[in-house]
PDBQT receptor file of N, H, CA, C and O in Angstrom, charges set to zero:
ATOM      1  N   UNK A   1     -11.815 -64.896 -34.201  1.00  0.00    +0.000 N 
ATOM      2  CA  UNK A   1     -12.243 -64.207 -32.974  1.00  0.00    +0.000 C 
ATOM      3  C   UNK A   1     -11.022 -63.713 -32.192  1.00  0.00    +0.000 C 
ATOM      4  O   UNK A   1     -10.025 -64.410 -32.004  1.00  0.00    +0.000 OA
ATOM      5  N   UNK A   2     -11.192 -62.308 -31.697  1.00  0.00    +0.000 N 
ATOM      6  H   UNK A   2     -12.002 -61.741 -31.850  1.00  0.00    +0.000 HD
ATOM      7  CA  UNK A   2      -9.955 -61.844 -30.851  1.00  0.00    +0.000 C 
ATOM      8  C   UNK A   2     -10.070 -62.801 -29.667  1.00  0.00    +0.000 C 
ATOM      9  O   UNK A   2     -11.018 -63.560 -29.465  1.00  0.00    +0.000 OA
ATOM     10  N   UNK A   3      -8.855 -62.649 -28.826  1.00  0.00    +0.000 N 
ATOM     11  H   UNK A   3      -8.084 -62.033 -28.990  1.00  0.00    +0.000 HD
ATOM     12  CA  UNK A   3      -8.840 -63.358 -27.250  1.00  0.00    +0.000 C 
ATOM     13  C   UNK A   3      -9.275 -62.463 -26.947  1.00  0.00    +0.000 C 
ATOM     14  O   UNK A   3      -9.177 -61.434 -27.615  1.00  0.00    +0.000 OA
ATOM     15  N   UNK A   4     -10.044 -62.557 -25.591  1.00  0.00    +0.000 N 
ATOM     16  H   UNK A   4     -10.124 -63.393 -25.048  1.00  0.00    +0.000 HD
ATOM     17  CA  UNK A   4     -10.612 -62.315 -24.459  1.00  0.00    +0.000 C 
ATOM     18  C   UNK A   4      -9.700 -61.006 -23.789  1.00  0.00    +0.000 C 
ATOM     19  O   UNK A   4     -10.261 -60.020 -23.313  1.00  0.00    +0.000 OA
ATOM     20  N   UNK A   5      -8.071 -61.180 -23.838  1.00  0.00    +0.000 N 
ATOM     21  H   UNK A   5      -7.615 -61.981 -24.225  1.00  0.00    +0.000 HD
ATOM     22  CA  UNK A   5      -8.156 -60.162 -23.184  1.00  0.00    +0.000 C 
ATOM     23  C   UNK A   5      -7.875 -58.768 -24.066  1.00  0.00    +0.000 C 
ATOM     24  O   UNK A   5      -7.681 -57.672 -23.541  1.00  0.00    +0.000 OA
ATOM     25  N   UNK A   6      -7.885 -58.965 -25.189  1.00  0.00    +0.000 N 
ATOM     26  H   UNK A   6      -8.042 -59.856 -25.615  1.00  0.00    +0.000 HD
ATOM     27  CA  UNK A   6      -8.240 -57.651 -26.147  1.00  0.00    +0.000 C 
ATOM     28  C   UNK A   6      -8.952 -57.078 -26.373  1.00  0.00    +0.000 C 
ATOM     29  O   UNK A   6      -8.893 -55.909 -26.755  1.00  0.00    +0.000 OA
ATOM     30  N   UNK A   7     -10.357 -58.106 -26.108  1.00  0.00    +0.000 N 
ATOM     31  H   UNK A   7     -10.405 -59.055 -25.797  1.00  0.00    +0.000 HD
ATOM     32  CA  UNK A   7     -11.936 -57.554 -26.208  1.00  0.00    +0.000 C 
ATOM     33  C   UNK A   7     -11.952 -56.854 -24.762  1.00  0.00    +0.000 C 
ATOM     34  O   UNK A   7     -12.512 -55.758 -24.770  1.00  0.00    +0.000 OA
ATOM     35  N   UNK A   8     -11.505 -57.224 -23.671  1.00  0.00    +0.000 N 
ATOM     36  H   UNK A   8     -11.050 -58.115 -23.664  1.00  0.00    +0.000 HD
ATOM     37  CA  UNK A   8     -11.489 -56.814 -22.504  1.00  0.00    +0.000 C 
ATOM     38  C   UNK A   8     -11.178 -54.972 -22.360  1.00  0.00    +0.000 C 
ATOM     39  O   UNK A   8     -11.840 -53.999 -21.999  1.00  0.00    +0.000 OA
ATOM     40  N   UNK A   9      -9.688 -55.236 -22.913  1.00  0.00    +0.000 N 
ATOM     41  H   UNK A   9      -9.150 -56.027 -23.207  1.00  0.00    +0.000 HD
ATOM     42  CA  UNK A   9      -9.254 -53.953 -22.670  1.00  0.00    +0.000 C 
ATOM     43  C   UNK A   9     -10.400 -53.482 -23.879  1.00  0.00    +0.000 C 
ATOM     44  O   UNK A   9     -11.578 -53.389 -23.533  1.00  0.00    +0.000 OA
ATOM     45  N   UNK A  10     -10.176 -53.314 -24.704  1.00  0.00    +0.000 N 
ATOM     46  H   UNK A  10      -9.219 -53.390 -24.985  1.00  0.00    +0.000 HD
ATOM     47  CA  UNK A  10     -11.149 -52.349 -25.894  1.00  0.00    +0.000 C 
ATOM     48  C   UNK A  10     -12.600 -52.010 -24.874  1.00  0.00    +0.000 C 
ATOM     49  O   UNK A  10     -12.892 -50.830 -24.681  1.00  0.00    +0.000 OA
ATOM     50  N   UNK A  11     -13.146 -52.719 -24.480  1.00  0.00    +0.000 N 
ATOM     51  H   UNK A  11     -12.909 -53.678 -24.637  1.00  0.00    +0.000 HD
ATOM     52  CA  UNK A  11     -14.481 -52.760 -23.876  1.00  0.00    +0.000 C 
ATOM     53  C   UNK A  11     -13.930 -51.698 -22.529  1.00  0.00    +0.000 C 
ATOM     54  O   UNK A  11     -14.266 -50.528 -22.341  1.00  0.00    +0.000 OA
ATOM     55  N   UNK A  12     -13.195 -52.355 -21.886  1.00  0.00    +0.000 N 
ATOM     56  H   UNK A  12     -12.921 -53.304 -22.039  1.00  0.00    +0.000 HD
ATOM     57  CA  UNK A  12     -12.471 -51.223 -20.921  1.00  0.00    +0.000 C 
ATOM     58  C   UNK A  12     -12.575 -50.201 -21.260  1.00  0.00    +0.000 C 
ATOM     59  O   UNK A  12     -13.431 -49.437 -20.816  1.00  0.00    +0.000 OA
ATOM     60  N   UNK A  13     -11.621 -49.863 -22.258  1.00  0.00    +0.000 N 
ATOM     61  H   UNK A  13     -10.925 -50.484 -22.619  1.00  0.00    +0.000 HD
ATOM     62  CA  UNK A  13     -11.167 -48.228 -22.896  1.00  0.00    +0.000 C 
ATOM     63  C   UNK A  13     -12.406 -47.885 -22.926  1.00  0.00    +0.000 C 
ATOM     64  O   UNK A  13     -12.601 -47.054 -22.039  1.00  0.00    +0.000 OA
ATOM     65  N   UNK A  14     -13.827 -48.236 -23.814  1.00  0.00    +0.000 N 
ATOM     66  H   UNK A  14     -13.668 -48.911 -24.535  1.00  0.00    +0.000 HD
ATOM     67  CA  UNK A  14     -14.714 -47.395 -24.290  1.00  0.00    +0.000 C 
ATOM     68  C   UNK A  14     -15.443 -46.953 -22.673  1.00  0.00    +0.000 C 
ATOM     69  O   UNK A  14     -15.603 -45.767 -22.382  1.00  0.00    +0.000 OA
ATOM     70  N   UNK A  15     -15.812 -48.010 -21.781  1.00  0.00    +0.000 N 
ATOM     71  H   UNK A  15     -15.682 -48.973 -22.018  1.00  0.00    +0.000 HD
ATOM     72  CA  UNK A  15     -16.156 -47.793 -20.866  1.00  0.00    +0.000 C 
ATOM     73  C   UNK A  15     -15.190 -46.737 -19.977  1.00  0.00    +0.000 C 
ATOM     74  O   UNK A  15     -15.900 -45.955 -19.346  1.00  0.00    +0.000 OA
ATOM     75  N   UNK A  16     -14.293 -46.599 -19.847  1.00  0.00    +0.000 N 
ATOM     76  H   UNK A  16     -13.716 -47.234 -20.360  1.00  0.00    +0.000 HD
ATOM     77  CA  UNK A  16     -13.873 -45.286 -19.356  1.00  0.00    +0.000 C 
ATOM     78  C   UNK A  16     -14.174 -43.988 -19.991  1.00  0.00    +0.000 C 
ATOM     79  O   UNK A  16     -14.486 -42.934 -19.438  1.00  0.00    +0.000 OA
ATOM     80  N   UNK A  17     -14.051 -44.200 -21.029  1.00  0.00    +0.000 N 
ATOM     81  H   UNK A  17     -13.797 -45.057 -21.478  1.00  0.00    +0.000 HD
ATOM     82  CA  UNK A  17     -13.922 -42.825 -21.876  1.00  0.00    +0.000 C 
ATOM     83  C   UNK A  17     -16.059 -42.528 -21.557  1.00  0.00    +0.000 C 
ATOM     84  O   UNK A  17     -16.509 -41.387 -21.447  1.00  0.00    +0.000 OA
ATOM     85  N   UNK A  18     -16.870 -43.653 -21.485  1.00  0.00    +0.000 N 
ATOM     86  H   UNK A  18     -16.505 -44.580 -21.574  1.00  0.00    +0.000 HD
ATOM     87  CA  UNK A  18     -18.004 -43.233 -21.309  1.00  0.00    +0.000 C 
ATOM     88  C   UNK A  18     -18.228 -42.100 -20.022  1.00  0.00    +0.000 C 
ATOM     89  O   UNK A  18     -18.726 -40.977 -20.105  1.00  0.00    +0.000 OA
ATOM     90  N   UNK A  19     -17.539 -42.985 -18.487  1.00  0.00    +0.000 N 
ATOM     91  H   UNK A  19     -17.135 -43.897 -18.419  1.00  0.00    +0.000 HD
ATOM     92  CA  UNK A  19     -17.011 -42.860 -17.619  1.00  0.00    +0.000 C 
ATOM     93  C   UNK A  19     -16.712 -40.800 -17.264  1.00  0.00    +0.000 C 
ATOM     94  O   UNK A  19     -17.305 -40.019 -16.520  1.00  0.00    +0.000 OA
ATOM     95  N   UNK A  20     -15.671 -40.637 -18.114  1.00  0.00    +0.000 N 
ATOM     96  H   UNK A  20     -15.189 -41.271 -18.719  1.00  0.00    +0.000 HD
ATOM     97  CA  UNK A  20     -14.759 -39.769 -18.143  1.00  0.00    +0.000 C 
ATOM     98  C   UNK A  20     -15.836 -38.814 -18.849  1.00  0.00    +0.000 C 
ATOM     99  O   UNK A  20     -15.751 -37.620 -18.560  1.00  0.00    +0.000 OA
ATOM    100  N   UNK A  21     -17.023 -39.280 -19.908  1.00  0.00    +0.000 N 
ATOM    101  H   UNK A  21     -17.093 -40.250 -20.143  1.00  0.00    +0.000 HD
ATOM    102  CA  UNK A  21     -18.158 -37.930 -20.252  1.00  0.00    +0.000 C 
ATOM    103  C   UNK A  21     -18.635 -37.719 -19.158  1.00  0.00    +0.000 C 
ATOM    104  O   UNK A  21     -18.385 -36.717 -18.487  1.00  0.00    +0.000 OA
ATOM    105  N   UNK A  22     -19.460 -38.726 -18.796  1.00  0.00    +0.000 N 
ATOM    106  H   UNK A  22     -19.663 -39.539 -19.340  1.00  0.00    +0.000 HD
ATOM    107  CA  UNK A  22     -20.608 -38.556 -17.418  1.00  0.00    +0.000 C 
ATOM    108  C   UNK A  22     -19.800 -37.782 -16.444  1.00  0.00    +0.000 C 
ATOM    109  O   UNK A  22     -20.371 -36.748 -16.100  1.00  0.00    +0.000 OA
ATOM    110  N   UNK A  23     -18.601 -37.983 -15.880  1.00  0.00    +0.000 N 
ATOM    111  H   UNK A  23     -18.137 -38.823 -16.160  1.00  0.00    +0.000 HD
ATOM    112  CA  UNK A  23     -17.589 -37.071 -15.044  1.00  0.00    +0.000 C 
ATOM    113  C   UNK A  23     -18.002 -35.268 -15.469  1.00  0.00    +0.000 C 
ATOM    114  O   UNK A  23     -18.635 -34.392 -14.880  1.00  0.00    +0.000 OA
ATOM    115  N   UNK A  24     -17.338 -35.328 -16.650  1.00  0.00    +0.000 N 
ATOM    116  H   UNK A  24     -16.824 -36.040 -17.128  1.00  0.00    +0.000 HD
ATOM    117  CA  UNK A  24     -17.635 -33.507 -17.196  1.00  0.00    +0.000 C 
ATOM    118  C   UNK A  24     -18.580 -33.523 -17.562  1.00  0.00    +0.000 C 
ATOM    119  O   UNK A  24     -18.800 -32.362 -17.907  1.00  0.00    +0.000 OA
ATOM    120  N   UNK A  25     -19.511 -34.172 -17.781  1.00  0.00    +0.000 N 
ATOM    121  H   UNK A  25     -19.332 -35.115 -17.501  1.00  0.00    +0.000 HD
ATOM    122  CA  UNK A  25     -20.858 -33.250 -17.487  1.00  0.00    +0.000 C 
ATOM    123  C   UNK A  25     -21.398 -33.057 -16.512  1.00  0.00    +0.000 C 
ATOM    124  O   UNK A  25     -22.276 -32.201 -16.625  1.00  0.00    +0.000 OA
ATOM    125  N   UNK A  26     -21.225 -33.682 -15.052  1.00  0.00    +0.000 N 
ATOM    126  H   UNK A  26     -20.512 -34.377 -14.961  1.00  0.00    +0.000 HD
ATOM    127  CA  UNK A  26     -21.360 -33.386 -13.856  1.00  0.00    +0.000 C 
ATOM    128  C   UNK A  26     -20.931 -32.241 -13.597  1.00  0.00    +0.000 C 
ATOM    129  O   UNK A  26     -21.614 -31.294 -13.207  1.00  0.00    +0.000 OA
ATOM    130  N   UNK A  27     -19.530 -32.256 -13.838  1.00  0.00    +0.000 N 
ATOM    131  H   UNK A  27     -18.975 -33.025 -14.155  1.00  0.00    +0.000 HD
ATOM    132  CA  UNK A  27     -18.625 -31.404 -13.135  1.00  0.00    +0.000 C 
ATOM    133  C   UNK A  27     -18.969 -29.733 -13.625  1.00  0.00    +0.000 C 
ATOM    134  O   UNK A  27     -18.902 -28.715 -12.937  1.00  0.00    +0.000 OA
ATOM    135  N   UNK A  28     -19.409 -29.913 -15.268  1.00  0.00    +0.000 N 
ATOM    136  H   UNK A  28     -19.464 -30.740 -15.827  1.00  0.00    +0.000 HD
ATOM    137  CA  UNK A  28     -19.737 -28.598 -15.716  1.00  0.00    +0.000 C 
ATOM    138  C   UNK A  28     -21.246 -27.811 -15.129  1.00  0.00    +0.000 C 
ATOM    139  O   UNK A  28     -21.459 -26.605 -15.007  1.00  0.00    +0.000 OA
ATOM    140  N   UNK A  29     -22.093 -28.892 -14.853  1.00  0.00    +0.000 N 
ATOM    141  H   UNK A  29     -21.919 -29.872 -14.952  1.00  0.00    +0.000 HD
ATOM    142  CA  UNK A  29     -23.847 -28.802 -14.176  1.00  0.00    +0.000 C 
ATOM    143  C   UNK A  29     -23.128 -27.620 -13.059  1.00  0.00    +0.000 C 
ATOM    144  O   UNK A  29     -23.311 -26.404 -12.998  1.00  0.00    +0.000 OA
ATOM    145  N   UNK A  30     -22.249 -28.525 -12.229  1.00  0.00    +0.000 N 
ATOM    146  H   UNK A  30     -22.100 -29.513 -12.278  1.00  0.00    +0.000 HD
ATOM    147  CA  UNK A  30     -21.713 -28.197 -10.632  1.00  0.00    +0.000 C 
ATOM    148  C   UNK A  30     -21.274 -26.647 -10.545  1.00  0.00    +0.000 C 
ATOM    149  O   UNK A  30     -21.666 -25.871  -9.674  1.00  0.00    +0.000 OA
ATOM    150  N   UNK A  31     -20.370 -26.321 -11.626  1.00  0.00    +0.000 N 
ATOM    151  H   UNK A  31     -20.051 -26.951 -12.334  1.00  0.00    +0.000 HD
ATOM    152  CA  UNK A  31     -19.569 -25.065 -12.327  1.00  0.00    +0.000 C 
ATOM    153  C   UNK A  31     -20.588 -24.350 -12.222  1.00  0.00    +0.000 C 
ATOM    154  O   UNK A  31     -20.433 -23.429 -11.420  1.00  0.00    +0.000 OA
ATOM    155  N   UNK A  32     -21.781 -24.406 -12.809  1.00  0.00    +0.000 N 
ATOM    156  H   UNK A  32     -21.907 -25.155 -13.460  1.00  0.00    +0.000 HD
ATOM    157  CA  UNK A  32     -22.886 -23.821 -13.615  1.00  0.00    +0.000 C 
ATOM    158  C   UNK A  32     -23.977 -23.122 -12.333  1.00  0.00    +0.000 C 
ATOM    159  O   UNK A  32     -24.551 -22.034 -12.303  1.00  0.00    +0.000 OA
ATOM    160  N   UNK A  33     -23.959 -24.165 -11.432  1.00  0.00    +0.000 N 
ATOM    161  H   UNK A  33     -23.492 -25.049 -11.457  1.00  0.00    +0.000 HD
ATOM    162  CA  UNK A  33     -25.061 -23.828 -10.105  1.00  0.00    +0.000 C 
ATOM    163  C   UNK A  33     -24.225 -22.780  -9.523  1.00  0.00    +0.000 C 
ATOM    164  O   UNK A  33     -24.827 -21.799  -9.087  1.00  0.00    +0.000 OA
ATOM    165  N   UNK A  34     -23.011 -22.801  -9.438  1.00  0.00    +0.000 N 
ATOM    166  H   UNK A  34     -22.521 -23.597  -9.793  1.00  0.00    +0.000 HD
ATOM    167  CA  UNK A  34     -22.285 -22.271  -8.261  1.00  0.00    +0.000 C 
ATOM    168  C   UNK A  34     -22.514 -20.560  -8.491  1.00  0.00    +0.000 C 
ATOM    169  O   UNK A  34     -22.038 -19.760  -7.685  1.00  0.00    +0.000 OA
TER     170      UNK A  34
């Protein structure tokens, strides 16, 4: 089993990068109305 704080960051990373979609696809909706 990895330690805790490797699973951490990895789990981190993916959760940003989820983060960082939901961001541009907002941002492109926003682009799109204007």
């Amino acid at each position: 089993m990895k330690n805790g704080k490797e699973t951490t960051m990895c789990c981190l990373k993916d959760f940003t990068e989820l983060i960082n979609q939901e961001i541009h696809k907002q941002v492109e909706q926003e682009l799109v109305f204007q």
